[in-house]
C-alpha positions as CSV (number, residue, x, y, z in Angstrom):
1,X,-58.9,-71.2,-22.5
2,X,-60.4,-68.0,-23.9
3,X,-58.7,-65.1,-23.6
4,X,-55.7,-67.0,-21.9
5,X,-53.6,-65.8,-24.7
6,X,-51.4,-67.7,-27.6
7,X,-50.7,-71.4,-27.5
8,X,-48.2,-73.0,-29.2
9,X,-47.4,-76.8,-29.9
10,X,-43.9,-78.7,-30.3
11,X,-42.5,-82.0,-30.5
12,X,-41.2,-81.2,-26.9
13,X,-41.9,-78.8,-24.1
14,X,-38.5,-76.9,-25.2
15,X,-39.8,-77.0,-28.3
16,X,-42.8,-75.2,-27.9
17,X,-41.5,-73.1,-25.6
18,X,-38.7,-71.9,-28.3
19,X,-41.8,-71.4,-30.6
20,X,-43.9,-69.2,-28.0
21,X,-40.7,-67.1,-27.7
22,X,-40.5,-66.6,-31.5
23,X,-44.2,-65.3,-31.3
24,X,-43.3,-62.7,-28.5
25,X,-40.9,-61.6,-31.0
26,X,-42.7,-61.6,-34.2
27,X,-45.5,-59.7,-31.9
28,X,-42.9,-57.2,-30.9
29,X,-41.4,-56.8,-34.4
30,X,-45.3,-56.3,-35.2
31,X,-46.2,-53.5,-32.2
32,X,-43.4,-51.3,-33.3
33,X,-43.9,-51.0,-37.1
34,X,-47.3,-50.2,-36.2
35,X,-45.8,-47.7,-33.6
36,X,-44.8,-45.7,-36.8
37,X,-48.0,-45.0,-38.1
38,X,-47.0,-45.9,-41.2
39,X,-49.5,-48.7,-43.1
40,X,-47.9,-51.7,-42.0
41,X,-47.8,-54.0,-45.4
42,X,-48.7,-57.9,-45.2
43,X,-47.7,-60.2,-47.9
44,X,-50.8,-61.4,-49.9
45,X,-52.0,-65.4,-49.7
46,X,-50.6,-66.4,-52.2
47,X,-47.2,-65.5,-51.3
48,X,-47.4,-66.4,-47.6
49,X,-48.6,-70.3,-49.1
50,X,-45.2,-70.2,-51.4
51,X,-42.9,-68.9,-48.8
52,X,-44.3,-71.8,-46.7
53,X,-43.6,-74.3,-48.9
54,X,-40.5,-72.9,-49.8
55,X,-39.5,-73.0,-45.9
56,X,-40.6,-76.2,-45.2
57,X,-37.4,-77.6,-46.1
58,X,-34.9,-74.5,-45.3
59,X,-32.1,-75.5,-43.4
60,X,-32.1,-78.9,-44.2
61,X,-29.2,-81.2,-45.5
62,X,-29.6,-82.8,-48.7
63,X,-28.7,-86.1,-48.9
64,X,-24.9,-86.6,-50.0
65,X,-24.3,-82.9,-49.7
């Protein structure tokens, strides 16, 4: 598969298809910042493992609520 491009993995096929569109997105959303020449900022590891978390659950119902 090298060089075939991204793969991406769902519960379903519409699943991972949704999530492979997402990618073309965040990909495009990357291109053009870049575009601007500008230094395009990245949050550092520690932050991307606490946003994670903190998304893990985002969206979700609480019980009772």
């Amino acid at each position: 598969m090298a060089n075939h491009g991204a793969i991406t993995l769902g519960d379903s096929a519409i699943e991972a298809l949704r999530r492979a569109e997402y990618l073309e997105y965040l990909c495009e959303v990357h291109l053009r910042a870049l575009a601007t020449g500008l230094p395009v900022r990245t949050l550092p590891a520690e932050e991307l493992v606490r946003v994670t978390q903190a998304l893990r659950s985002y969206g979700q119902r609480t019980p009772g609520r």
